[in-house]
Biopython code that builds the backbone (N, CA, C, O; Angstrom):
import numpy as np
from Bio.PDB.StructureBuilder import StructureBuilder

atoms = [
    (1, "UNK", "N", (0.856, -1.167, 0.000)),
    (1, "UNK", "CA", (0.000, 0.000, 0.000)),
    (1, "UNK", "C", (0.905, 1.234, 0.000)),
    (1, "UNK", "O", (1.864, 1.375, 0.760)),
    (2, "UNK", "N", (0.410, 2.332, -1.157)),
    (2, "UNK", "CA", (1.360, 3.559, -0.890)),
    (2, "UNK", "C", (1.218, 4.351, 0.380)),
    (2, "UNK", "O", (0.157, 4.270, 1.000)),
    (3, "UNK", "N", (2.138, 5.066, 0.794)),
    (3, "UNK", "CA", (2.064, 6.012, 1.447)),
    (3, "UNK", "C", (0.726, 6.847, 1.401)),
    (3, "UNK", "O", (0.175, 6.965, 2.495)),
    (4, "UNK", "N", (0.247, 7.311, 0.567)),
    (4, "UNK", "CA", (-0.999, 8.163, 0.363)),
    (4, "UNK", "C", (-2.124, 7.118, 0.367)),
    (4, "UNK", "O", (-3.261, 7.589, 0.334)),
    (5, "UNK", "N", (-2.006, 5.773, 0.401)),
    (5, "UNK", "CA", (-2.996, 4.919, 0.482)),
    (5, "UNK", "C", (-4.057, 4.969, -1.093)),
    (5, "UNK", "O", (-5.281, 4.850, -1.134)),
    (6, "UNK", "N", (-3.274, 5.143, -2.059)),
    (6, "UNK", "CA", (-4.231, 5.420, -3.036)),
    (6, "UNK", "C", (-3.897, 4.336, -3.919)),
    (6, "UNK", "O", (-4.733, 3.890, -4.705)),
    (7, "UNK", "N", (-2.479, 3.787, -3.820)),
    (7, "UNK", "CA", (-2.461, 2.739, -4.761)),
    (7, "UNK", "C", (-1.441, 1.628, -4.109)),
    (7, "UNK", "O", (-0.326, 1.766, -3.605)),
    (8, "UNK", "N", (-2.300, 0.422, -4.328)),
    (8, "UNK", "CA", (-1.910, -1.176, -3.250)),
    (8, "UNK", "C", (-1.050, -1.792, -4.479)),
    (8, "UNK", "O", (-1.263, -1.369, -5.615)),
    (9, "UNK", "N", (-0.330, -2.533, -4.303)),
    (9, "UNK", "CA", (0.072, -3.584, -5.725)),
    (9, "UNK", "C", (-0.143, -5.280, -4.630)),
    (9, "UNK", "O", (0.161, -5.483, -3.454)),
    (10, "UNK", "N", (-0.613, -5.969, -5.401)),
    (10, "UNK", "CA", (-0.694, -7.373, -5.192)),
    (10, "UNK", "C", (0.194, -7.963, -6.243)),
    (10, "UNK", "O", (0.164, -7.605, -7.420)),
    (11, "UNK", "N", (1.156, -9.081, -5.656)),
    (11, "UNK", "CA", (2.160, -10.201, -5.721)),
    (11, "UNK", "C", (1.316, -11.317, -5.983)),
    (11, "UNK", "O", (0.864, -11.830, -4.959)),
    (12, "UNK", "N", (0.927, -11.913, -7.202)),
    (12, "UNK", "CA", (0.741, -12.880, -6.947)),
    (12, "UNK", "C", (1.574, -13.917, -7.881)),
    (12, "UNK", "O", (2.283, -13.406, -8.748)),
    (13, "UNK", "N", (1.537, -15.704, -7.746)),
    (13, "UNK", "CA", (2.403, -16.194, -8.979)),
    (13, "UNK", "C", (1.950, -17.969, -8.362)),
    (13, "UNK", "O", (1.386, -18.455, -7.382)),
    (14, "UNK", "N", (2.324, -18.251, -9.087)),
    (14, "UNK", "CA", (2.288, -19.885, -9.037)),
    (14, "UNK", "C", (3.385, -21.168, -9.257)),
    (14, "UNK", "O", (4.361, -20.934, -9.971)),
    (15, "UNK", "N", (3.261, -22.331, -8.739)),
    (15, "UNK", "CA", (4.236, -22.786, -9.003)),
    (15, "UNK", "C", (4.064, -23.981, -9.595)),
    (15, "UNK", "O", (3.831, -25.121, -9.192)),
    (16, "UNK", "N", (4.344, -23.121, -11.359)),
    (16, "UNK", "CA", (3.967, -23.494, -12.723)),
    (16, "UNK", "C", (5.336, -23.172, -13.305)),
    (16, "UNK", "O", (6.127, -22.345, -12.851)),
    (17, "UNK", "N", (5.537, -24.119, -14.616)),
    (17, "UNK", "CA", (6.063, -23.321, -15.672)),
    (17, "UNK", "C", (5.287, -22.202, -15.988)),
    (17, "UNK", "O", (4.238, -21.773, -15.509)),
    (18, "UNK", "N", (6.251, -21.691, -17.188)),
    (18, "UNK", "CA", (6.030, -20.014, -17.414)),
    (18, "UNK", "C", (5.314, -20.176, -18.700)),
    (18, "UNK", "O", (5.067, -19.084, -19.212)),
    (19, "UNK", "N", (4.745, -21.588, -19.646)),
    (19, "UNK", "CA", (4.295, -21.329, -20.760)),
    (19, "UNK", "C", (2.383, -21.739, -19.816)),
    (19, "UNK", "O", (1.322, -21.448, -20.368)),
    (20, "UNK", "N", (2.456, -22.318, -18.621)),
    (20, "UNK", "CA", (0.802, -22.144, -17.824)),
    (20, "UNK", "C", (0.405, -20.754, -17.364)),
    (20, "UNK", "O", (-0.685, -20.184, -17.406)),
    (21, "UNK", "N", (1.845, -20.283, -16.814)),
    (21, "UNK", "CA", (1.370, -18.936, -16.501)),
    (21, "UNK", "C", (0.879, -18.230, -17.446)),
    (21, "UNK", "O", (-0.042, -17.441, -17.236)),
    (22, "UNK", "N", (1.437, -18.413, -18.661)),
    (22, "UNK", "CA", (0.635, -17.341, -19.577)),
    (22, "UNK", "C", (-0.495, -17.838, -19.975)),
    (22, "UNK", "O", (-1.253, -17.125, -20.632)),
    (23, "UNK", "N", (-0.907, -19.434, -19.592)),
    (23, "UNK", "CA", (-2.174, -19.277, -20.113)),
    (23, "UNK", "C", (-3.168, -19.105, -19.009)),
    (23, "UNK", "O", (-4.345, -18.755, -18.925)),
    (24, "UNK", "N", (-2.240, -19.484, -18.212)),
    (24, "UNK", "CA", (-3.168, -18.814, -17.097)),
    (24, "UNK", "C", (-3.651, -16.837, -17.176)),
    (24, "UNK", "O", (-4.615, -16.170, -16.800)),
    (25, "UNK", "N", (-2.864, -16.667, -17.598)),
    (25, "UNK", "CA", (-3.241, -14.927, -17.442)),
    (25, "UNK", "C", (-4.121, -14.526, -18.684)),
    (25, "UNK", "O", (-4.848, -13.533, -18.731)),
    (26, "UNK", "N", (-3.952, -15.393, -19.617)),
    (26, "UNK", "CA", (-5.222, -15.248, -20.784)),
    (26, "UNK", "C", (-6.441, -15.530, -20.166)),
    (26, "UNK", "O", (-7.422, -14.846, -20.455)),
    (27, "UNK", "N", (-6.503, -16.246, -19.528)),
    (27, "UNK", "CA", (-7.716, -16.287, -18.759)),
    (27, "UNK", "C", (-8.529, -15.127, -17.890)),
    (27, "UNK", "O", (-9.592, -14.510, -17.955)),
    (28, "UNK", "N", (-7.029, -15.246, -16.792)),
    (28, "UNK", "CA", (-7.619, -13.703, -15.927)),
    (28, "UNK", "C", (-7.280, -12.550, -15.709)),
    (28, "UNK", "O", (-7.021, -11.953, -14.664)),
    (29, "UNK", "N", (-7.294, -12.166, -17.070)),
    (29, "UNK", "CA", (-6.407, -10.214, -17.308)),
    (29, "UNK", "C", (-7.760, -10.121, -17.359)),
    (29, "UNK", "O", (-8.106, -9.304, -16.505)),
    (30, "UNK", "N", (-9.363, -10.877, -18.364)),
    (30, "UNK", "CA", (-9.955, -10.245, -18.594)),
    (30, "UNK", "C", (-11.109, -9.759, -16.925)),
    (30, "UNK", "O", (-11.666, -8.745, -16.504)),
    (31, "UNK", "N", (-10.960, -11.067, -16.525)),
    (31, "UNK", "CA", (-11.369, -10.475, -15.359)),
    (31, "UNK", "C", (-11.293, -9.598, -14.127)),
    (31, "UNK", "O", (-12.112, -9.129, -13.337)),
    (32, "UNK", "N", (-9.887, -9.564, -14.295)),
    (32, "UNK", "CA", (-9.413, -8.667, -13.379)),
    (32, "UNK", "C", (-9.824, -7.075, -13.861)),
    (32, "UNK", "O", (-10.324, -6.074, -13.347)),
    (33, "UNK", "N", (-9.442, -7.379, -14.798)),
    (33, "UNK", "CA", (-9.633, -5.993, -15.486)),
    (33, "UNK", "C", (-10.999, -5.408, -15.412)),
    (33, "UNK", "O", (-11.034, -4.177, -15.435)),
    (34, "UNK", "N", (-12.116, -6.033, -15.329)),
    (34, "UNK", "CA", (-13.643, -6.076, -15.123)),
    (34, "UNK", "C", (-13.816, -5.545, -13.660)),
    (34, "UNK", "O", (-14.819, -4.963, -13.247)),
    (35, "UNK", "N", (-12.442, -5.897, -12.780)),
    (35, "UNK", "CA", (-13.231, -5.425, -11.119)),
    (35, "UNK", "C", (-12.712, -3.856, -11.127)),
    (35, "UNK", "O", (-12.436, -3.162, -10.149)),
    (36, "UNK", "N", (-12.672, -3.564, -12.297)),
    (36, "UNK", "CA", (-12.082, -1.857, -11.999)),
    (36, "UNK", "C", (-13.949, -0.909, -11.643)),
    (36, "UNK", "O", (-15.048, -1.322, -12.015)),
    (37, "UNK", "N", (-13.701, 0.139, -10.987)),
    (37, "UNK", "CA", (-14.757, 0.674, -11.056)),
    (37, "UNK", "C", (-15.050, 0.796, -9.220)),
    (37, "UNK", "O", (-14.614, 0.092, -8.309)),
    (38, "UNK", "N", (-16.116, 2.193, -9.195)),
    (38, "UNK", "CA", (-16.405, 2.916, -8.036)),
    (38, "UNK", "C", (-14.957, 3.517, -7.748)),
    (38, "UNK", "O", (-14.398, 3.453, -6.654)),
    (39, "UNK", "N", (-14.637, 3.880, -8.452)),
    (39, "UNK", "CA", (-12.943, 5.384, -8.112)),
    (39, "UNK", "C", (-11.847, 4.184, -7.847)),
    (39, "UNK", "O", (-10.991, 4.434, -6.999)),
    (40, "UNK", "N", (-11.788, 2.605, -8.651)),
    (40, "UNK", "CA", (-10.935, 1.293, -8.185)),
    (40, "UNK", "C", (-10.500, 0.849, -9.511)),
    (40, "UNK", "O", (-11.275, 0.155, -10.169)),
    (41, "UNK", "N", (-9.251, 1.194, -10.022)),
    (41, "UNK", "CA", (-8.456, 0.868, -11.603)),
    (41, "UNK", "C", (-7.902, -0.043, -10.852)),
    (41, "UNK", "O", (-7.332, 0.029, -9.764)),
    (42, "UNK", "N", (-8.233, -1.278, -11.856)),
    (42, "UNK", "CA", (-7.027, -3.011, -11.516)),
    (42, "UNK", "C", (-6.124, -2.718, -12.782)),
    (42, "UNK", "O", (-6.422, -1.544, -12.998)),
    (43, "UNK", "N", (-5.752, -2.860, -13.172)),
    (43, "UNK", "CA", (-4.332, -3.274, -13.820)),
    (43, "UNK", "C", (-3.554, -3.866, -14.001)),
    (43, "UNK", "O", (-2.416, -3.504, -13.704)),
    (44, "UNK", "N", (-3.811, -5.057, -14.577)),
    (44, "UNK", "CA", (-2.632, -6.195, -13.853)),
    (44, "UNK", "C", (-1.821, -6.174, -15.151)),
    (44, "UNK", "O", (-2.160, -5.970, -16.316)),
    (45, "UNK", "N", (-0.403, -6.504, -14.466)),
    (45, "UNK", "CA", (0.723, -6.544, -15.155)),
    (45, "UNK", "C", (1.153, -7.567, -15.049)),
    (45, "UNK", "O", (0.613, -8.494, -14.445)),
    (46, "UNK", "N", (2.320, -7.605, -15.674)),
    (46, "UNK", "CA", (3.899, -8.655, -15.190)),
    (46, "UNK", "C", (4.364, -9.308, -16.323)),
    (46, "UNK", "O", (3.866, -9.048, -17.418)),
    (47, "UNK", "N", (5.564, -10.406, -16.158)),
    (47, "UNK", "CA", (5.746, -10.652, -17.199)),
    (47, "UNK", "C", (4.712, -12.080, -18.069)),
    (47, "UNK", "O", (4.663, -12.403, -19.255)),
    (48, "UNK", "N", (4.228, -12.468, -17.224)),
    (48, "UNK", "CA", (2.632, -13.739, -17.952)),
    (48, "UNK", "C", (1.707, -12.795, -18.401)),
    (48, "UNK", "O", (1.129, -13.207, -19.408)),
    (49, "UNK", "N", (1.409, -11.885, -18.106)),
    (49, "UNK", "CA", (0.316, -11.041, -19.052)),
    (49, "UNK", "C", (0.817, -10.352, -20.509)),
    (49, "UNK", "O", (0.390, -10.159, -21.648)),
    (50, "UNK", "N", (2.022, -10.115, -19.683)),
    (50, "UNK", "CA", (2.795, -9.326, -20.923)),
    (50, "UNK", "C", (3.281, -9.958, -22.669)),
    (50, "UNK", "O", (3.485, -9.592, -23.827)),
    (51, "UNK", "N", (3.252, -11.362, -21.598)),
    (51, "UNK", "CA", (3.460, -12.345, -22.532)),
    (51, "UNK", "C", (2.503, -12.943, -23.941)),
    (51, "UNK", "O", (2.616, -13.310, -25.110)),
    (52, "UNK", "N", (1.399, -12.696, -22.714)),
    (52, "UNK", "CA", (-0.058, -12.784, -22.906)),
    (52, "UNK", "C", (-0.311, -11.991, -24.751)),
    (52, "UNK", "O", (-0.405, -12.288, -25.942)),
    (53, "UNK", "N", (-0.311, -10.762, -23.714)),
    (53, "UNK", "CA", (-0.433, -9.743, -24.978)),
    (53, "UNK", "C", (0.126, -9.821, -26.075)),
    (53, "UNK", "O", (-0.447, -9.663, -27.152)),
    (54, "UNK", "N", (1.136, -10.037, -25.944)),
    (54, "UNK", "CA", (2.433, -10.326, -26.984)),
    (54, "UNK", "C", (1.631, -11.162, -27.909)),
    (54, "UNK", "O", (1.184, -10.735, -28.973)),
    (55, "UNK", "N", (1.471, -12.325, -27.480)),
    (55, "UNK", "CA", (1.059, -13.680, -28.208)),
    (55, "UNK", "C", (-0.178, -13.541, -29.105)),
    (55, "UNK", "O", (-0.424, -13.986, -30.226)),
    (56, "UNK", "N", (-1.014, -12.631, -28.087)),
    (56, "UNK", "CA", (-2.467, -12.240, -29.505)),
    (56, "UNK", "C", (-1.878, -11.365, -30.655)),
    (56, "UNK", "O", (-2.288, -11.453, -31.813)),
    (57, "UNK", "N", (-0.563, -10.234, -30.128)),
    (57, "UNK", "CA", (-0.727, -9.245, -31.495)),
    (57, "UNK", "C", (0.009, -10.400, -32.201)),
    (57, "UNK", "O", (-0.245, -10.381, -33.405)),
    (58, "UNK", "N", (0.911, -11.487, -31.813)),
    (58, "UNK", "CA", (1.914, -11.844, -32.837)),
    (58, "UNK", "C", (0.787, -12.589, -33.418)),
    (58, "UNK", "O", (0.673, -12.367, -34.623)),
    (59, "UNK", "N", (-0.274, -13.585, -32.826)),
    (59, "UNK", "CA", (-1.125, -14.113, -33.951)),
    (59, "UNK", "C", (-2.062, -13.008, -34.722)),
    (59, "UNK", "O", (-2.609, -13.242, -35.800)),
    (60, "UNK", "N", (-2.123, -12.273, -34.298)),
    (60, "UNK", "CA", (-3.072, -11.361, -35.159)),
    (60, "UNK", "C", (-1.913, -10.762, -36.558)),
    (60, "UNK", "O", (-2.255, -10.475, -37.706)),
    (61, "UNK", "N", (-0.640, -10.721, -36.016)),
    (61, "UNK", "CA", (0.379, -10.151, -37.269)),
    (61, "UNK", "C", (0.152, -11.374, -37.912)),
    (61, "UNK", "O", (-0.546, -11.359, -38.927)),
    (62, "UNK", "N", (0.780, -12.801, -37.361)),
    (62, "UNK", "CA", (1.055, -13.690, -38.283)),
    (62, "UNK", "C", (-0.136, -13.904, -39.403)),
    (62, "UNK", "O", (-0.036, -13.692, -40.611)),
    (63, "UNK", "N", (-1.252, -14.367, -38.705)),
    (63, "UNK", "CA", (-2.301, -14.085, -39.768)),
    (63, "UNK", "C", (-2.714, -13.600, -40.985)),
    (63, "UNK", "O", (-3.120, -14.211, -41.974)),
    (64, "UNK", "N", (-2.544, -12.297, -40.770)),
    (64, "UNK", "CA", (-2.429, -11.448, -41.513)),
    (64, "UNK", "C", (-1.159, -11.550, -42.635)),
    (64, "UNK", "O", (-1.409, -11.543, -43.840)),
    (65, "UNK", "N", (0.078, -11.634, -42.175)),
    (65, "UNK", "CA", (0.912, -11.863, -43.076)),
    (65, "UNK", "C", (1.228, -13.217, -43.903)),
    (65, "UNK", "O", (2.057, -13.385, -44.798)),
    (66, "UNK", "N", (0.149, -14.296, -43.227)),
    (66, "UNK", "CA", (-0.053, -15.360, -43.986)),
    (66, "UNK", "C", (-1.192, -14.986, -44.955)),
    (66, "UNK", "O", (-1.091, -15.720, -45.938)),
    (67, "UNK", "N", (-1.750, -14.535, -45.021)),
    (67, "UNK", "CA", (-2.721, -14.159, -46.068)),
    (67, "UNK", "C", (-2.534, -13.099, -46.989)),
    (67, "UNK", "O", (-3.352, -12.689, -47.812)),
    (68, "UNK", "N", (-1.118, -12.598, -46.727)),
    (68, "UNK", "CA", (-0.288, -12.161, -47.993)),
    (68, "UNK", "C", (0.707, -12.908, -48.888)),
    (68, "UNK", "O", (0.995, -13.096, -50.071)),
    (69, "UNK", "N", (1.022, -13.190, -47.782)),
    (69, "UNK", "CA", (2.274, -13.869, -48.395)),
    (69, "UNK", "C", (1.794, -15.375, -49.388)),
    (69, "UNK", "O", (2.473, -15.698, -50.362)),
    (70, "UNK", "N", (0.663, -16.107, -48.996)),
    (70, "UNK", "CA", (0.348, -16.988, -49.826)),
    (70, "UNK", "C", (0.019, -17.158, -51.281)),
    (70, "UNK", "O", (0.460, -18.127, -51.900)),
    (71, "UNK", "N", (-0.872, -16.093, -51.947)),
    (71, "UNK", "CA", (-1.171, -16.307, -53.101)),
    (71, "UNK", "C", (0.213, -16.001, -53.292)),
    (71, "UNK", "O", (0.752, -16.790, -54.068)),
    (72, "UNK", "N", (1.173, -14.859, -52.708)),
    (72, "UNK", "CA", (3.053, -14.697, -53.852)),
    (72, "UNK", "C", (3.542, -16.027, -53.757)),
    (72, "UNK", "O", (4.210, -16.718, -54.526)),
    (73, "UNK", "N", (2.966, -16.260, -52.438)),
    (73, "UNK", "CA", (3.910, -17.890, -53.129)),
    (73, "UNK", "C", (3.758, -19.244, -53.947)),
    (73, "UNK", "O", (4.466, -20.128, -54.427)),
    (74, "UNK", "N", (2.252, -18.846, -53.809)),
    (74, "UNK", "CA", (1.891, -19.997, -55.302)),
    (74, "UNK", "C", (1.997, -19.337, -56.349)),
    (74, "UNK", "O", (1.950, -20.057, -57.347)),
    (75, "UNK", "N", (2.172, -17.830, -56.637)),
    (75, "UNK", "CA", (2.368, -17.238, -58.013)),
    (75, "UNK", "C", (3.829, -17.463, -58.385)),
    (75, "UNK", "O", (4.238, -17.683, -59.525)),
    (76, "UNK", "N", (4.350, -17.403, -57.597)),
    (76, "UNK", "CA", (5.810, -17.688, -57.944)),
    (76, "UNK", "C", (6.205, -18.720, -59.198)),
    (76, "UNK", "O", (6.533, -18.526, -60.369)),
    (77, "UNK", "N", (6.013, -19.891, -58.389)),
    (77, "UNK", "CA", (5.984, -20.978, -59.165)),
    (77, "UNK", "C", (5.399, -21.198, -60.265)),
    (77, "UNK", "O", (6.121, -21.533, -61.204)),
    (78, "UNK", "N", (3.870, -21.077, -60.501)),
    (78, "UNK", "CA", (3.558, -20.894, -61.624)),
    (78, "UNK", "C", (4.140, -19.940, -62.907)),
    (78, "UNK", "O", (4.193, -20.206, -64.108)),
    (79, "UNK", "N", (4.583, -18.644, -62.116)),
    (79, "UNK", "CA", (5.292, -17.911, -63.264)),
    (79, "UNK", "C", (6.474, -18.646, -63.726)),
    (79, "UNK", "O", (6.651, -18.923, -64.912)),
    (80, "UNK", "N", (7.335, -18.979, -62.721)),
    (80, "UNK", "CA", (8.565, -20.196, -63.095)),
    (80, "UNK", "C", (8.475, -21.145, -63.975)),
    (80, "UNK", "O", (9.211, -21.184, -64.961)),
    (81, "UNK", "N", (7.481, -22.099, -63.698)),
    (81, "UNK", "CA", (7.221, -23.320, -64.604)),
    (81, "UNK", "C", (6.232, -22.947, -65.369)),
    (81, "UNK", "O", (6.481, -23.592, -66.387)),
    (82, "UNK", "N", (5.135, -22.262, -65.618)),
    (82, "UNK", "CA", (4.768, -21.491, -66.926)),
    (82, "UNK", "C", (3.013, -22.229, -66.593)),
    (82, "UNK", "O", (2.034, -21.648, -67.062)),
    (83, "UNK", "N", (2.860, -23.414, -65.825)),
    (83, "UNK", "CA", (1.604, -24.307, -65.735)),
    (83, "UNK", "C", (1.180, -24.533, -64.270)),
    (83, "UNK", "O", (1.905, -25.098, -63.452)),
    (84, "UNK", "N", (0.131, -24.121, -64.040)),
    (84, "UNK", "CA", (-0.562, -24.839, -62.885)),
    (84, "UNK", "C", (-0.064, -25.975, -62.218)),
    (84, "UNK", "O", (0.313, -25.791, -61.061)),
    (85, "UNK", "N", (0.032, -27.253, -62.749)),
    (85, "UNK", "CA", (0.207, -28.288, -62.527)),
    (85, "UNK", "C", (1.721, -28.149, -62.683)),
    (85, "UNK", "O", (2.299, -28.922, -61.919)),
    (86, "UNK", "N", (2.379, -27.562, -63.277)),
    (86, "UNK", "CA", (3.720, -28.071, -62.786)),
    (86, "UNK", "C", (4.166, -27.322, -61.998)),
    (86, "UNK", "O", (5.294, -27.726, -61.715)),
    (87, "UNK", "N", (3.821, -26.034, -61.217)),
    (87, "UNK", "CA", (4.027, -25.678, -60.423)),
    (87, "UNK", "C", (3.574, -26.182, -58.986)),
    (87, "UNK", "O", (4.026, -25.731, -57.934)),
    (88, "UNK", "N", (2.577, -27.223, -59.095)),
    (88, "UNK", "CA", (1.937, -28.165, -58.242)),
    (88, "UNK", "C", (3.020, -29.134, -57.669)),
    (88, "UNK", "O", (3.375, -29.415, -56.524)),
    (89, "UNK", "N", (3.314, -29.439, -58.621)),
    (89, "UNK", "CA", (4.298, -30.955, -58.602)),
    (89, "UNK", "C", (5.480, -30.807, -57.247)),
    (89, "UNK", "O", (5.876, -31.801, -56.638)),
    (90, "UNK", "N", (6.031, -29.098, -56.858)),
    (90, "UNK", "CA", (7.398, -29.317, -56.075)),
    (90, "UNK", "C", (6.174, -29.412, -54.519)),
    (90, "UNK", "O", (6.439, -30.038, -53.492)),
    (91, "UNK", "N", (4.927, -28.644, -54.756)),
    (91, "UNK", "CA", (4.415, -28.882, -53.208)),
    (91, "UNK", "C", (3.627, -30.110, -52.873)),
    (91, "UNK", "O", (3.425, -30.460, -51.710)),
    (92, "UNK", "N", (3.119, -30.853, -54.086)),
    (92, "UNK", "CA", (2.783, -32.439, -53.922)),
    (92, "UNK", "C", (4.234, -33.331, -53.594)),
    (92, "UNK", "O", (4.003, -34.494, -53.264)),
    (93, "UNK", "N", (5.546, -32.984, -53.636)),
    (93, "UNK", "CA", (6.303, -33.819, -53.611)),
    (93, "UNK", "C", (6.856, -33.524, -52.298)),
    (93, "UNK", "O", (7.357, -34.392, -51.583)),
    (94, "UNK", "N", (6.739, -31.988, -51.906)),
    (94, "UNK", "CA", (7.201, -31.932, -50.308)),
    (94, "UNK", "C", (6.287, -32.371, -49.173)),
    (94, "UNK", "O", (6.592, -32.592, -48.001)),
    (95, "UNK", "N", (5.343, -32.432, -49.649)),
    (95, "UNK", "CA", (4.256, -32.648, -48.638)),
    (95, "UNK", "C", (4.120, -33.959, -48.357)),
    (95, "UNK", "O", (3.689, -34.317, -47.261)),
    (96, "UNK", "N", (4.514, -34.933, -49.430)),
    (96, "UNK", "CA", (4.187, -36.148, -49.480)),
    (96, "UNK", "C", (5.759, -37.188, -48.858)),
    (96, "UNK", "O", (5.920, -38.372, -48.563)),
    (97, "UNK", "N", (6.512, -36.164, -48.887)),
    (97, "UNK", "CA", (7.996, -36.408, -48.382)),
    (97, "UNK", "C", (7.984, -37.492, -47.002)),
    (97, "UNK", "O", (7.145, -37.741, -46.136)),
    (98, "UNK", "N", (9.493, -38.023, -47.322)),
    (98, "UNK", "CA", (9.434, -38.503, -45.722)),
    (98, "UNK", "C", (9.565, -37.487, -44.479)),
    (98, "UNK", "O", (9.150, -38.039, -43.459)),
    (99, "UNK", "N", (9.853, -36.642, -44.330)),
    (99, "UNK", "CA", (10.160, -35.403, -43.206)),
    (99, "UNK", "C", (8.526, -35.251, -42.992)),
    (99, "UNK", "O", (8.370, -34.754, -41.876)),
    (100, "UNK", "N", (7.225, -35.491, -43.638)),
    (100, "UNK", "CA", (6.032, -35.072, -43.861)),
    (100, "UNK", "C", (5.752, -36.266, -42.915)),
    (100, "UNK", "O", (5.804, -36.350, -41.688)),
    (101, "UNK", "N", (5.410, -37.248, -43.970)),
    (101, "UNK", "CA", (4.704, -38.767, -43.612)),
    (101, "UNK", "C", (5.253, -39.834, -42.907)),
    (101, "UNK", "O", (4.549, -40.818, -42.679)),
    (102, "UNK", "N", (6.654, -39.771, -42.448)),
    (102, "UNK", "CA", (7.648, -40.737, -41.967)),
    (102, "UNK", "C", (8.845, -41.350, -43.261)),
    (102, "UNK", "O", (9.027, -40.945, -44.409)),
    (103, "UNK", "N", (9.361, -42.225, -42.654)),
    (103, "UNK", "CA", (10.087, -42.940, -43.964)),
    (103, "UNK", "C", (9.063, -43.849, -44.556)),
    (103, "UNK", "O", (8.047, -44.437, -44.186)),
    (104, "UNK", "N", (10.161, -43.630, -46.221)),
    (104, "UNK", "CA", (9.359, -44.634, -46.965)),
    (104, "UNK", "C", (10.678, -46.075, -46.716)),
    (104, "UNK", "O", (11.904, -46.112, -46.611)),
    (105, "UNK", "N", (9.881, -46.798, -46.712)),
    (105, "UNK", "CA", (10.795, -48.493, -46.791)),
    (105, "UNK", "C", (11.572, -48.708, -47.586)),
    (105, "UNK", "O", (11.306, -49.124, -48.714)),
    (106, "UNK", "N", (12.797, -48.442, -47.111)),
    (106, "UNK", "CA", (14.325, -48.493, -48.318)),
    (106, "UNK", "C", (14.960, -47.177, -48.548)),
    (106, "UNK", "O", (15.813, -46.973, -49.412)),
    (107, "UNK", "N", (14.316, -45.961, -47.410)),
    (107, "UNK", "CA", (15.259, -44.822, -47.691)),
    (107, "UNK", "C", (16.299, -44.927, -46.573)),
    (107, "UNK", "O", (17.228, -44.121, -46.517)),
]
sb = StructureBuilder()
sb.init_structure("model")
sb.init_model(0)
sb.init_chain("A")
sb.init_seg("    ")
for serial, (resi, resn, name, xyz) in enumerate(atoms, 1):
    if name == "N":
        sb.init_residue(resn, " ", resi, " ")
    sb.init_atom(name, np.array(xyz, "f"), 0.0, 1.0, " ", f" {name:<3s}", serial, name[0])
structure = sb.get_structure()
């Protein structure tokens, strides 16, 4: 509690790894954040929330930059090999790979 009594900080933590804590704090930033109100701001911080946050903008970037970056990369190929289908052929052959499906018998 401060000196002026206007602002408390609470310690809290668990004894978790640090990839529960953050999902633990996805859970309760939103609630905490809900008990603000009558002249009473919650705020919770630290580094599991922070983490928190982090993790939605990076999926909200990644997203987004997967849905650019995809049609350039099937255009690519097609401009390369000149055909649909043979620009097909290098991602039917990686996909179908052993690193994909396991080994094939005799590699």
């Amino acid at each position: 509690m401060s000196q002026a009594r206007k602002t408390a900080v609470l310690l809290a933590g668990a004894a978790v790894d640090t990839n529960e804590m953050v999902r633990v704090a996805d859970d309760v930033k939103g609630p905490l954040q809900d008990l603000s109100g009558d002249g009473v701001s919650v705020n919770p911080t630290g580094a599991s929330l922070l983490w928190s946050d982090f993790n939605e903008a990076n999926l909200s970037a990644m997203l987004k930059s997967e849905m650019v970056s995809r049609p350039i990369t099937l255009a690519i190929p097609v401009l390369a090999f000149g055909a649909l289908v043979a620009a097909g052929l290098p991602l039917i052959l990686t996909l179908s790979g052993p690193g994909r499906l396991g080994r094939f018998p005799g590699c």
